[in-house]
PyMOL Python script that loads the backbone (N, CA, C, O; Angstrom):
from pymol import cmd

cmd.read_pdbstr("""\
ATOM      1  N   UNK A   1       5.905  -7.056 -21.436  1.00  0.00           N
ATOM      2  CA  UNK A   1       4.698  -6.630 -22.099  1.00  0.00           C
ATOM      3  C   UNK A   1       3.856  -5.825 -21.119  1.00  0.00           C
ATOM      4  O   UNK A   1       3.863  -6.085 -19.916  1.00  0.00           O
ATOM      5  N   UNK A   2       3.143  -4.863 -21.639  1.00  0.00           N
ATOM      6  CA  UNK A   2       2.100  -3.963 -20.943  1.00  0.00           C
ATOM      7  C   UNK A   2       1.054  -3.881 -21.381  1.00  0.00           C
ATOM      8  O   UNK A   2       1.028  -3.959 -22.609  1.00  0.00           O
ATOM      9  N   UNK A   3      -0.140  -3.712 -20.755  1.00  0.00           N
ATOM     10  CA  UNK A   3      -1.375  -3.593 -20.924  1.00  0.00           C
ATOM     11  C   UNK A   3      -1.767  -1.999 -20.458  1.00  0.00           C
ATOM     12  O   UNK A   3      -1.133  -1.243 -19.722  1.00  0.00           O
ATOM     13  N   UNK A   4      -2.728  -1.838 -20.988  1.00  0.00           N
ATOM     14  CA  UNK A   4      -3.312  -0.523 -21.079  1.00  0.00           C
ATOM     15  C   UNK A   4      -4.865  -0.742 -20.976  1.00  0.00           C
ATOM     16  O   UNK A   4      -5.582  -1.087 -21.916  1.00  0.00           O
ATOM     17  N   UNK A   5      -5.380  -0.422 -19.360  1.00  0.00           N
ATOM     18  CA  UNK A   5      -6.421  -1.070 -19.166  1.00  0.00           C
ATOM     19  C   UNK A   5      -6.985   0.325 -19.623  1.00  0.00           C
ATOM     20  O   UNK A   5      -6.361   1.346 -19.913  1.00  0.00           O
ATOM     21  N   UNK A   6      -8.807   0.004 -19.604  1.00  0.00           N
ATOM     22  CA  UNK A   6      -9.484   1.183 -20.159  1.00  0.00           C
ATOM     23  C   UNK A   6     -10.471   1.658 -19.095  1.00  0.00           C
ATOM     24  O   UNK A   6     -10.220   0.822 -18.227  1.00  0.00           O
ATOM     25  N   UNK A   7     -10.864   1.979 -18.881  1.00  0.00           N
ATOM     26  CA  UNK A   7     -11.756   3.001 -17.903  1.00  0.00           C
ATOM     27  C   UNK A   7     -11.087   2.660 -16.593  1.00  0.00           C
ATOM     28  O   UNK A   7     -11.752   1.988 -15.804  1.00  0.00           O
ATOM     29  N   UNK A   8      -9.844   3.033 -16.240  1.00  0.00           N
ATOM     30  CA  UNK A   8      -9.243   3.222 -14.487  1.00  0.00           C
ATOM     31  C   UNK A   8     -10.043   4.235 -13.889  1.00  0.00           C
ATOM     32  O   UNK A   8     -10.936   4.861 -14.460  1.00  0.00           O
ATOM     33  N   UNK A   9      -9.611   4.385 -12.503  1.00  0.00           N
ATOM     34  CA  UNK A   9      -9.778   5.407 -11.801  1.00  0.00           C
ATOM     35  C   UNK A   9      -8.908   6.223 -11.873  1.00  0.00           C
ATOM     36  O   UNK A   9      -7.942   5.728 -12.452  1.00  0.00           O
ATOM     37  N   UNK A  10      -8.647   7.814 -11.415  1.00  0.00           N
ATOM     38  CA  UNK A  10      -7.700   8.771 -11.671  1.00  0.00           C
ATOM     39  C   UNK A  10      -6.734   8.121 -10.662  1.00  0.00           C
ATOM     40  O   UNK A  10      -5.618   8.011 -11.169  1.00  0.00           O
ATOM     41  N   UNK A  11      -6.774   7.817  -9.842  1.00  0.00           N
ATOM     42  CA  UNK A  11      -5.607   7.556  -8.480  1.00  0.00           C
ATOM     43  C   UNK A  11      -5.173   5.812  -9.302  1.00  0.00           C
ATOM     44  O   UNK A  11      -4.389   4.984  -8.838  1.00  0.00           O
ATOM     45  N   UNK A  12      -5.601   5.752  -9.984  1.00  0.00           N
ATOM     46  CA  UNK A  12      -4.871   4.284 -10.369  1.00  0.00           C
ATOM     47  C   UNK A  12      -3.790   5.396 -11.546  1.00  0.00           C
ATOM     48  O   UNK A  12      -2.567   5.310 -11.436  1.00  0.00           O
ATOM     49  N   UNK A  13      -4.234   6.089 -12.295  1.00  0.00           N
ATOM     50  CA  UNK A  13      -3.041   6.429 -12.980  1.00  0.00           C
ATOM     51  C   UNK A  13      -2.032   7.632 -12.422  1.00  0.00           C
ATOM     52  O   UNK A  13      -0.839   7.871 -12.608  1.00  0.00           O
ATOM     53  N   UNK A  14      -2.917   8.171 -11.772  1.00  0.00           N
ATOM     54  CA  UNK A  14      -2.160   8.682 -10.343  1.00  0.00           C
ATOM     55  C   UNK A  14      -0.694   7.847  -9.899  1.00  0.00           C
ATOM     56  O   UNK A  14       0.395   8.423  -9.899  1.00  0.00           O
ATOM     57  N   UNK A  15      -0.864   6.454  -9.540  1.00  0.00           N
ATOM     58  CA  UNK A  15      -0.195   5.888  -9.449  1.00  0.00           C
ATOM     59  C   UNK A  15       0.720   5.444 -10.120  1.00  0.00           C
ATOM     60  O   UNK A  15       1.857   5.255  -9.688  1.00  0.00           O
ATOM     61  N   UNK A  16       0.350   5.228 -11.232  1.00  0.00           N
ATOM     62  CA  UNK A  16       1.257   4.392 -12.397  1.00  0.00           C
ATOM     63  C   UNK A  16       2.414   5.446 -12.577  1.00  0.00           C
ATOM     64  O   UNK A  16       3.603   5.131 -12.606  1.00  0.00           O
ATOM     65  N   UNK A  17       1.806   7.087 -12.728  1.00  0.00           N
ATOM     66  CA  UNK A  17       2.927   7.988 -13.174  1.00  0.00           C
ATOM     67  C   UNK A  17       3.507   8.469 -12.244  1.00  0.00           C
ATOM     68  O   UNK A  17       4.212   9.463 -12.414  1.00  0.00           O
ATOM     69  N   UNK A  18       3.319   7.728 -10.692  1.00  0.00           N
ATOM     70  CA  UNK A  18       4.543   8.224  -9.887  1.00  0.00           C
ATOM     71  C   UNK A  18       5.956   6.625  -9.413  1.00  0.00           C
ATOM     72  O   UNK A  18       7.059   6.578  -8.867  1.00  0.00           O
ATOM     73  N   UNK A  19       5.074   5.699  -9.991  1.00  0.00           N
ATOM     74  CA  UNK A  19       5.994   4.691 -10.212  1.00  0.00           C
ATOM     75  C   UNK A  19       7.388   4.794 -11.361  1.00  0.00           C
ATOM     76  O   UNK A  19       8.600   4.578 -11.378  1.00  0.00           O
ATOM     77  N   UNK A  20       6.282   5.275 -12.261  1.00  0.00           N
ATOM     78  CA  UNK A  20       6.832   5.439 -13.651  1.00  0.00           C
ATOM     79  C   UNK A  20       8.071   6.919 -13.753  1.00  0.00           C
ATOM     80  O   UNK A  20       9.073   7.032 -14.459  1.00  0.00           O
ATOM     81  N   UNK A  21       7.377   8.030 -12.578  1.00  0.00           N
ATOM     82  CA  UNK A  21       8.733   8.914 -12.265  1.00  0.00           C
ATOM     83  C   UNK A  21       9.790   8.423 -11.620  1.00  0.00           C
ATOM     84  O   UNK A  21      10.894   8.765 -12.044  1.00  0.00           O
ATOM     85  N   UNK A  22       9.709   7.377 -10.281  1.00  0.00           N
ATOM     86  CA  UNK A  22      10.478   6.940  -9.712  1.00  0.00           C
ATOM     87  C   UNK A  22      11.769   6.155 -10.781  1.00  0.00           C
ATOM     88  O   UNK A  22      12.980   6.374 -10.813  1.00  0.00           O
ATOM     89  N   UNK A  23      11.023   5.305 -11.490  1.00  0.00           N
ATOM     90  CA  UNK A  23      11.697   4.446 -12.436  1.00  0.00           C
ATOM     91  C   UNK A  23      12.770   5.476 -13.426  1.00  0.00           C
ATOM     92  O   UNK A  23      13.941   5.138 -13.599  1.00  0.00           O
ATOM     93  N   UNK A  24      12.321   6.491 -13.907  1.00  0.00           N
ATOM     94  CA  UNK A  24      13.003   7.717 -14.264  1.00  0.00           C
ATOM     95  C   UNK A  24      14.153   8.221 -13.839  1.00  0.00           C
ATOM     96  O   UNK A  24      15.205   8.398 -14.452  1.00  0.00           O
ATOM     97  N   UNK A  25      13.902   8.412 -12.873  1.00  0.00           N
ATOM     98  CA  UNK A  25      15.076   8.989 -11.624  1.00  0.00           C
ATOM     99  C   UNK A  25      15.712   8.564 -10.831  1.00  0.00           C
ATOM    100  O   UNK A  25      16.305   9.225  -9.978  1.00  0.00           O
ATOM    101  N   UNK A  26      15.726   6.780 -11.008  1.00  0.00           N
ATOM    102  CA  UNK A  26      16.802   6.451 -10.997  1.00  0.00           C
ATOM    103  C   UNK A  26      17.018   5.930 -12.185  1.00  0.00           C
ATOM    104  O   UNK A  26      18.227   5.697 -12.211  1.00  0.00           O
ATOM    105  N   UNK A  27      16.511   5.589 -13.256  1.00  0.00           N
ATOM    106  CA  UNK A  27      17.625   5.409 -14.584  1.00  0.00           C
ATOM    107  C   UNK A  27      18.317   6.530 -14.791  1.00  0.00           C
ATOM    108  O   UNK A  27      19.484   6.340 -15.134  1.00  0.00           O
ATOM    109  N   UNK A  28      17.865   7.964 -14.664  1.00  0.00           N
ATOM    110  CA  UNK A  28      18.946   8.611 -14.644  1.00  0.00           C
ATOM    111  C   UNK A  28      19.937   8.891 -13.331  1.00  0.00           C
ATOM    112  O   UNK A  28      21.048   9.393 -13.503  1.00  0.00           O
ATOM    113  N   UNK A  29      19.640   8.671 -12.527  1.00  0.00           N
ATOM    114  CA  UNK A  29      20.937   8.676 -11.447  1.00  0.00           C
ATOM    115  C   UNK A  29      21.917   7.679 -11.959  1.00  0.00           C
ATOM    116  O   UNK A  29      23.105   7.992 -11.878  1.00  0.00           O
ATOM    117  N   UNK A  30      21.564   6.393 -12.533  1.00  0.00           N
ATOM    118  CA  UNK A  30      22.585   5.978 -13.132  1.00  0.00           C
ATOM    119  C   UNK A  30      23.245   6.051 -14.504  1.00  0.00           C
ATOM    120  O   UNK A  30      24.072   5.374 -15.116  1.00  0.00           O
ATOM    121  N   UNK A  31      22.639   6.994 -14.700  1.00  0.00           N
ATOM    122  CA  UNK A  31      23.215   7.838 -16.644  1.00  0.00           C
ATOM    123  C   UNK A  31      22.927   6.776 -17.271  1.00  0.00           C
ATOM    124  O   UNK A  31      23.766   6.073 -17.833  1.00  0.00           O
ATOM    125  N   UNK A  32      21.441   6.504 -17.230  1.00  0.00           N
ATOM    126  CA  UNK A  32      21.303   5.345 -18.928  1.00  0.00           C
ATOM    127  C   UNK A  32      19.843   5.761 -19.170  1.00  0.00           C
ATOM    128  O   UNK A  32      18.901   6.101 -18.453  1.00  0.00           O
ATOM    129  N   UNK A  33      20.036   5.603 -20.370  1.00  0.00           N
ATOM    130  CA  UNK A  33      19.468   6.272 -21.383  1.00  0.00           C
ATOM    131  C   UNK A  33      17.861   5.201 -21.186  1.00  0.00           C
ATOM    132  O   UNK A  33      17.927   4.182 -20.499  1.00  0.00           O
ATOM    133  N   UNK A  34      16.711   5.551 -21.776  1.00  0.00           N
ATOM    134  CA  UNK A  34      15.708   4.485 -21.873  1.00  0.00           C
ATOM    135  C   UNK A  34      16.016   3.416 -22.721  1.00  0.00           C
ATOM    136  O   UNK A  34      15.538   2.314 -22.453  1.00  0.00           O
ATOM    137  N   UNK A  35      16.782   3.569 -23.766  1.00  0.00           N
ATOM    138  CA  UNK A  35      17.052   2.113 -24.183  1.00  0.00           C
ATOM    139  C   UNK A  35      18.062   1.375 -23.451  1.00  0.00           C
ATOM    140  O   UNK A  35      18.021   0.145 -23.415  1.00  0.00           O
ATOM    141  N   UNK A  36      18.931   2.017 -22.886  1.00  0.00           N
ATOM    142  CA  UNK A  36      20.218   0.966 -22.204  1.00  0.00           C
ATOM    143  C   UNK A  36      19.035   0.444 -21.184  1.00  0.00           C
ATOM    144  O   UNK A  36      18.605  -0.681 -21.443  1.00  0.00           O
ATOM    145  N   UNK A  37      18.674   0.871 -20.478  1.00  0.00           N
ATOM    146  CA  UNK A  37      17.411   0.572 -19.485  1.00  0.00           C
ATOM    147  C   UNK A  37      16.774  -0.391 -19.773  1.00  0.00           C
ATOM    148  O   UNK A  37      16.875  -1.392 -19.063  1.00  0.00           O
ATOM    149  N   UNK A  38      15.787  -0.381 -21.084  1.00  0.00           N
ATOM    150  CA  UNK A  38      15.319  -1.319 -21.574  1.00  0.00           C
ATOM    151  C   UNK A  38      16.117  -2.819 -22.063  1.00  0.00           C
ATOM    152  O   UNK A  38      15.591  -3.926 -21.948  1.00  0.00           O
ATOM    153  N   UNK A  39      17.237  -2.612 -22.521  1.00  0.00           N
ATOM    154  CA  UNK A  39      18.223  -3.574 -22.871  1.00  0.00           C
ATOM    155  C   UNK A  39      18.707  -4.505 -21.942  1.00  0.00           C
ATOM    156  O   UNK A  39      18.905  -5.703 -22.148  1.00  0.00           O
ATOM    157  N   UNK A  40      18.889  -3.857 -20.875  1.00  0.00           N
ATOM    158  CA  UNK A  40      19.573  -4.442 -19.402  1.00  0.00           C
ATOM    159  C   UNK A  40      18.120  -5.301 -19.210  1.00  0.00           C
ATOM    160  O   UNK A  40      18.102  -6.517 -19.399  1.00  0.00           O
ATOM    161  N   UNK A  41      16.989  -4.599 -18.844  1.00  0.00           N
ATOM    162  CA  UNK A  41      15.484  -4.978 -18.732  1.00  0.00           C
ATOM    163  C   UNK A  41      15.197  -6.694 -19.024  1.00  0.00           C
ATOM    164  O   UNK A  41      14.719  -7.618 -18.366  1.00  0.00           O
ATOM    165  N   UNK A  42      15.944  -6.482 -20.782  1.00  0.00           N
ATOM    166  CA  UNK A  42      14.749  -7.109 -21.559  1.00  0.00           C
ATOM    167  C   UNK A  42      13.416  -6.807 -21.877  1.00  0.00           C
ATOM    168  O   UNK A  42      12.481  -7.600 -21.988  1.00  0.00           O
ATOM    169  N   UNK A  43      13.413  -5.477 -22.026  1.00  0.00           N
ATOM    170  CA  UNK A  43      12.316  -5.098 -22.304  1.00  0.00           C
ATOM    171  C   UNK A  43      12.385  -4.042 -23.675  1.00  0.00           C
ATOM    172  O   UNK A  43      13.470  -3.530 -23.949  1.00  0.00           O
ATOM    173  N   UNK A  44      11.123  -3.737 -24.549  1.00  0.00           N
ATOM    174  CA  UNK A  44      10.866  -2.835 -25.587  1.00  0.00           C
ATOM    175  C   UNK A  44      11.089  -1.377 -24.951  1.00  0.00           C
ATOM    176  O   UNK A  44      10.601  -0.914 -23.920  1.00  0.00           O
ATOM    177  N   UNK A  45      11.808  -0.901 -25.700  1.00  0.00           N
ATOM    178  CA  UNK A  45      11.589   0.703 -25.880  1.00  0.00           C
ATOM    179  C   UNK A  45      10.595   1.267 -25.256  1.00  0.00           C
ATOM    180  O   UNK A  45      10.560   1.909 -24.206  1.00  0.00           O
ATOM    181  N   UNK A  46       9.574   0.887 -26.204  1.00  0.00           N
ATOM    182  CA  UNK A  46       8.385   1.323 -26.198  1.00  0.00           C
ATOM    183  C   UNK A  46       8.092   0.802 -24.738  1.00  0.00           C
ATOM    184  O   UNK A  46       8.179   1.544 -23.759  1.00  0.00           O
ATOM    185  N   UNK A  47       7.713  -0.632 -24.659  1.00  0.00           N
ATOM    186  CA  UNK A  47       7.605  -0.020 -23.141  1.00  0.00           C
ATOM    187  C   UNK A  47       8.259   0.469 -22.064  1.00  0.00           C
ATOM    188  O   UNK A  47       7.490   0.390 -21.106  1.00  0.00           O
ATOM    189  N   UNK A  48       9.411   0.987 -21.707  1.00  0.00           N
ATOM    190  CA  UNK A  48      10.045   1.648 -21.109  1.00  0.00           C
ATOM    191  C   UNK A  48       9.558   2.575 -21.589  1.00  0.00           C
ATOM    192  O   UNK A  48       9.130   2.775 -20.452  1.00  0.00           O
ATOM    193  N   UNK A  49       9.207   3.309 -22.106  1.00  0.00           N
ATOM    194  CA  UNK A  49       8.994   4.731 -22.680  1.00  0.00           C
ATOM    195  C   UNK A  49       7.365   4.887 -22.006  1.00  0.00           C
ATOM    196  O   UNK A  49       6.946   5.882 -21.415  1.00  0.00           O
ATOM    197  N   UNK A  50       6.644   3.683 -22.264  1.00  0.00           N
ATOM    198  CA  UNK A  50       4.945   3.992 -21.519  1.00  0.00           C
ATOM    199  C   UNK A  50       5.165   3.773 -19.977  1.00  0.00           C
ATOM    200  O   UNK A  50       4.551   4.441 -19.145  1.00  0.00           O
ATOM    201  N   UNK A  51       5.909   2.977 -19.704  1.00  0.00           N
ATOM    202  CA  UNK A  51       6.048   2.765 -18.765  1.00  0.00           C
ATOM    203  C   UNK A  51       6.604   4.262 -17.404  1.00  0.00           C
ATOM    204  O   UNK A  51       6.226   4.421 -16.243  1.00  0.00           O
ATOM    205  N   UNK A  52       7.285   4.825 -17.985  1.00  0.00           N
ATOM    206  CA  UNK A  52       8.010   5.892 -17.357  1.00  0.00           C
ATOM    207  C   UNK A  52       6.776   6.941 -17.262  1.00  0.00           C
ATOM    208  O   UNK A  52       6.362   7.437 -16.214  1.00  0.00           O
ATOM    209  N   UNK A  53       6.262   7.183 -18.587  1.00  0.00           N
ATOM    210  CA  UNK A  53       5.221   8.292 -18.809  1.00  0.00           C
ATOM    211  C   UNK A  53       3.846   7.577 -17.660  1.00  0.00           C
ATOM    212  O   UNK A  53       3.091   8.370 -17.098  1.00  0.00           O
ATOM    213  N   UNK A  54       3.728   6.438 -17.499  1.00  0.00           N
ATOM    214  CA  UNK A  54       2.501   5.814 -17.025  1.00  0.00           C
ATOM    215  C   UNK A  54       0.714   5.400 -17.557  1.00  0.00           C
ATOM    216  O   UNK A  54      -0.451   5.255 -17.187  1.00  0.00           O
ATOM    217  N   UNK A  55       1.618   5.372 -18.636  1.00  0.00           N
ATOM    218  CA  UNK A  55       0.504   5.477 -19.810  1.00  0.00           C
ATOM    219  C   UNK A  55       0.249   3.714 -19.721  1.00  0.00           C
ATOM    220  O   UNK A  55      -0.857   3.286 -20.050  1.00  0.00           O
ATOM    221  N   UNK A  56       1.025   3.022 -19.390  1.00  0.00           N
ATOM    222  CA  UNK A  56       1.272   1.636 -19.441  1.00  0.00           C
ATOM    223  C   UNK A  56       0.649   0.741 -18.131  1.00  0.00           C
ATOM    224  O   UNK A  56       0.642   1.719 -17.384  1.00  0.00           O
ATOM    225  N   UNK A  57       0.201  -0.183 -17.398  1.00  0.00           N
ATOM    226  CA  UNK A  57      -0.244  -0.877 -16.671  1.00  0.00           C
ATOM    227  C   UNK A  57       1.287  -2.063 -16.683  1.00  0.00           C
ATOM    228  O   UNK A  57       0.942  -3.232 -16.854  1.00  0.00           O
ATOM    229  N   UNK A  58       2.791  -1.861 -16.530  1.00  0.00           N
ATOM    230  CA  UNK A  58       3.428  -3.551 -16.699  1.00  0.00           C
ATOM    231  C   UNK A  58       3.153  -4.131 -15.345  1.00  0.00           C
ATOM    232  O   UNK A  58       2.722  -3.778 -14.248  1.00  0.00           O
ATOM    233  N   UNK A  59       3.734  -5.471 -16.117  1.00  0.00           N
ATOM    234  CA  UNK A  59       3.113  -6.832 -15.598  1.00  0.00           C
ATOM    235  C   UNK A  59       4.322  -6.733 -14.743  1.00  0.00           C
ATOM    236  O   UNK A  59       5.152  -5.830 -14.853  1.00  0.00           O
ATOM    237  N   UNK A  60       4.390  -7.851 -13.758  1.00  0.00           N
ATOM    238  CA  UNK A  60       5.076  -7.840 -12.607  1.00  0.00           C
ATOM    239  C   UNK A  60       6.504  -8.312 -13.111  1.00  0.00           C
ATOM    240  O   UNK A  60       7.555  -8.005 -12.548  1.00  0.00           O
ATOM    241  N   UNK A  61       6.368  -9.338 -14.593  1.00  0.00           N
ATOM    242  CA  UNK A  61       7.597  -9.869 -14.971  1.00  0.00           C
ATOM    243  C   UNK A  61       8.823  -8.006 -15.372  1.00  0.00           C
ATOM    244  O   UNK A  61      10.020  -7.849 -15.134  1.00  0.00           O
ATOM    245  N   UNK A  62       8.015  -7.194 -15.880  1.00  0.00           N
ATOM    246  CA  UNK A  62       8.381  -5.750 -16.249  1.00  0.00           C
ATOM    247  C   UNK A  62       8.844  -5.212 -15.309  1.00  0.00           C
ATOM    248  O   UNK A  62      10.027  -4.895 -15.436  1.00  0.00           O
ATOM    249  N   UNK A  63       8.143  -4.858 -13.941  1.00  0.00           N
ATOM    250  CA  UNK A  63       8.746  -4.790 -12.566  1.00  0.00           C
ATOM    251  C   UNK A  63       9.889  -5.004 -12.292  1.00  0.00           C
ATOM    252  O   UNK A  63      10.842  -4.226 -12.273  1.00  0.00           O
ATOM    253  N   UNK A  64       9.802  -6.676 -11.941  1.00  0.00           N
ATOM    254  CA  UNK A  64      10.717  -6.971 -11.468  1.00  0.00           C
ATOM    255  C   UNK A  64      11.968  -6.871 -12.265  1.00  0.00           C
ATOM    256  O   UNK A  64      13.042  -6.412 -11.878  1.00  0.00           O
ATOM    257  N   UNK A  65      11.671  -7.376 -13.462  1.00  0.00           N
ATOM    258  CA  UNK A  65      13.299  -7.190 -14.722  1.00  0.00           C
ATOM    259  C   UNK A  65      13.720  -6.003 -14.188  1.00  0.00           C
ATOM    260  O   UNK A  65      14.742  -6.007 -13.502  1.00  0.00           O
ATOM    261  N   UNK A  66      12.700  -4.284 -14.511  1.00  0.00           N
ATOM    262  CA  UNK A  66      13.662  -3.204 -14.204  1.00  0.00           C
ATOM    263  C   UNK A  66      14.250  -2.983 -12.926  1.00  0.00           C
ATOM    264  O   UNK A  66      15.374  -2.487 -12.848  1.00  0.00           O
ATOM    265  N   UNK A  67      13.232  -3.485 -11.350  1.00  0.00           N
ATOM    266  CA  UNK A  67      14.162  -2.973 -10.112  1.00  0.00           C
ATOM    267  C   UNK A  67      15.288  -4.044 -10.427  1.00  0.00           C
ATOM    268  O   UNK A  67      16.094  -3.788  -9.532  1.00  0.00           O
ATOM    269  N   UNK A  68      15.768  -4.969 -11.074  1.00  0.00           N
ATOM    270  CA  UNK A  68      17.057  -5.804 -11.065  1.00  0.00           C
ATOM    271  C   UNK A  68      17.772  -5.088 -12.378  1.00  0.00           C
ATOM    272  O   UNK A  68      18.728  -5.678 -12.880  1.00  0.00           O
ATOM    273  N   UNK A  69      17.405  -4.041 -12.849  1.00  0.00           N
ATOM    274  CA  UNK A  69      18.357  -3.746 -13.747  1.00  0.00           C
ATOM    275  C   UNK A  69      18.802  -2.463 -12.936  1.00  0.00           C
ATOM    276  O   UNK A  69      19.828  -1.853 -13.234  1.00  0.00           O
ATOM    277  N   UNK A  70      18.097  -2.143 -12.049  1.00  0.00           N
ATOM    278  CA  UNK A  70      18.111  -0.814 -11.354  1.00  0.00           C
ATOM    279  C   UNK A  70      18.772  -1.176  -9.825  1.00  0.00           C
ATOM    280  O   UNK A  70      19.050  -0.362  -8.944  1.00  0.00           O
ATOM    281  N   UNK A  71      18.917  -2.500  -9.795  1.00  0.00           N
ATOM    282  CA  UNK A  71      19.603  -2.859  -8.468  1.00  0.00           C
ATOM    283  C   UNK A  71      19.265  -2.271  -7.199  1.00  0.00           C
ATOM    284  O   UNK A  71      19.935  -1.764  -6.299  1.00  0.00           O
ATOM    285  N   UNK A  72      17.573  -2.559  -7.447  1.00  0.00           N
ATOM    286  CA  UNK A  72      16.620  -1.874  -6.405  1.00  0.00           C
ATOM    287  C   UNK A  72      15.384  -3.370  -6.198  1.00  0.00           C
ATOM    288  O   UNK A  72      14.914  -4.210  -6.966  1.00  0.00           O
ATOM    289  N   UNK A  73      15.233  -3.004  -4.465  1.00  0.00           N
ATOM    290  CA  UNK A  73      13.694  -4.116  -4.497  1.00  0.00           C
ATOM    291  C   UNK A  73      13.099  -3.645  -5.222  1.00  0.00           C
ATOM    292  O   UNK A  73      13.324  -2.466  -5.496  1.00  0.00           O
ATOM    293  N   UNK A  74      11.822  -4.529  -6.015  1.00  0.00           N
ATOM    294  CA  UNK A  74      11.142  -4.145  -6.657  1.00  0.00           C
ATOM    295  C   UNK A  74      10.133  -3.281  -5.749  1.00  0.00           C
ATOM    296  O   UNK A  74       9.340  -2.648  -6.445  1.00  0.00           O
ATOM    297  N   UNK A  75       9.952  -3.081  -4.216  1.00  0.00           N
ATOM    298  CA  UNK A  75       9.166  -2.302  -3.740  1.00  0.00           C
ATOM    299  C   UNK A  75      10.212  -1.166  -3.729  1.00  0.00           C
ATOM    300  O   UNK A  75       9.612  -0.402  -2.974  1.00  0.00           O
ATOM    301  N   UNK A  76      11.014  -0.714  -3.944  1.00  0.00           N
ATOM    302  CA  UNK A  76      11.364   0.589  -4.292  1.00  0.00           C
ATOM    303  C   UNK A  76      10.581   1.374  -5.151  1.00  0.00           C
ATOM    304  O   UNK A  76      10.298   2.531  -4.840  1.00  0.00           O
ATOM    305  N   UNK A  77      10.210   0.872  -6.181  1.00  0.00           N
ATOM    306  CA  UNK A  77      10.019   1.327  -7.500  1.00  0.00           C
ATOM    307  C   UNK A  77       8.529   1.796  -6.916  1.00  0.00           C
ATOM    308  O   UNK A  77       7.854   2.063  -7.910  1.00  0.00           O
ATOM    309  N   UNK A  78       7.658   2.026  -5.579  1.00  0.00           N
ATOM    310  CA  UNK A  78       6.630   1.459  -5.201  1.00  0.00           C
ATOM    311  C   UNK A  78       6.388   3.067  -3.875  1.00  0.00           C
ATOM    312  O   UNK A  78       5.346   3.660  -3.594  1.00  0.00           O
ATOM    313  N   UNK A  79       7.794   3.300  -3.369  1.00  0.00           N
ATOM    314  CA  UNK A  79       7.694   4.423  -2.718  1.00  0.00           C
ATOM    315  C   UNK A  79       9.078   5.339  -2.527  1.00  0.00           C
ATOM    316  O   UNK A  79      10.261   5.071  -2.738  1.00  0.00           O
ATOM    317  N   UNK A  80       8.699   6.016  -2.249  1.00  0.00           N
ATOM    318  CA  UNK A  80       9.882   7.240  -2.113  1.00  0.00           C
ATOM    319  C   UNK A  80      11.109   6.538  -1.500  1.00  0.00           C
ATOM    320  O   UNK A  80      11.064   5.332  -1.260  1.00  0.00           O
ATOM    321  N   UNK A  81      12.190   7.270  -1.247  1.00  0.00           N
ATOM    322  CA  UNK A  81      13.307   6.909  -0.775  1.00  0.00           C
ATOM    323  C   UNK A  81      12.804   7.962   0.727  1.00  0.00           C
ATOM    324  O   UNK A  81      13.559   8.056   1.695  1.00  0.00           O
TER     325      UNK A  81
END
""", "prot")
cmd.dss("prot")
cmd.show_as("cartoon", "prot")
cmd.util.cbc("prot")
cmd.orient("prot")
């Protein structure tokens, strides 16, 4: 589940949408689609889909599910390679 807080700062969503690219690029380095992503996850579509764009705030349980579907620390998902 994700939350969508309301009045952030720009560098908080700053943030979210370079998490949310990271998360991107490697679901596609491993050729799966946002729903196989989400499926592996346990997670909604939909949020995989806010989540990537950074429209989304997920919770740490969201995190962590995708760097283990992504067979990454979850501080990957956090900075560059």
């Amino acid at each position: 589940m994700c939350r969508v807080p309301s009045d952030q700062p720009a560098w908080v969503l700053q943030q979210r949408q370079q998490v949310g690219s990271r998360i991107r690029a490697l679901r596609e380095r491993r050729g799966l689609s946002q729903l196989d992503l989400a499926g592996q996850a346990g997670i909604s579509r939909e949020t995989m889909y806010r989540t990537e764009l950074g429209t989304a705030a997920p919770t740490i349980n969201v995190i962590l599910r995708l760097a283990d579907a992504l067979e990454v620390t979850p501080d990957r998902l956090f900075r560059d390679e």
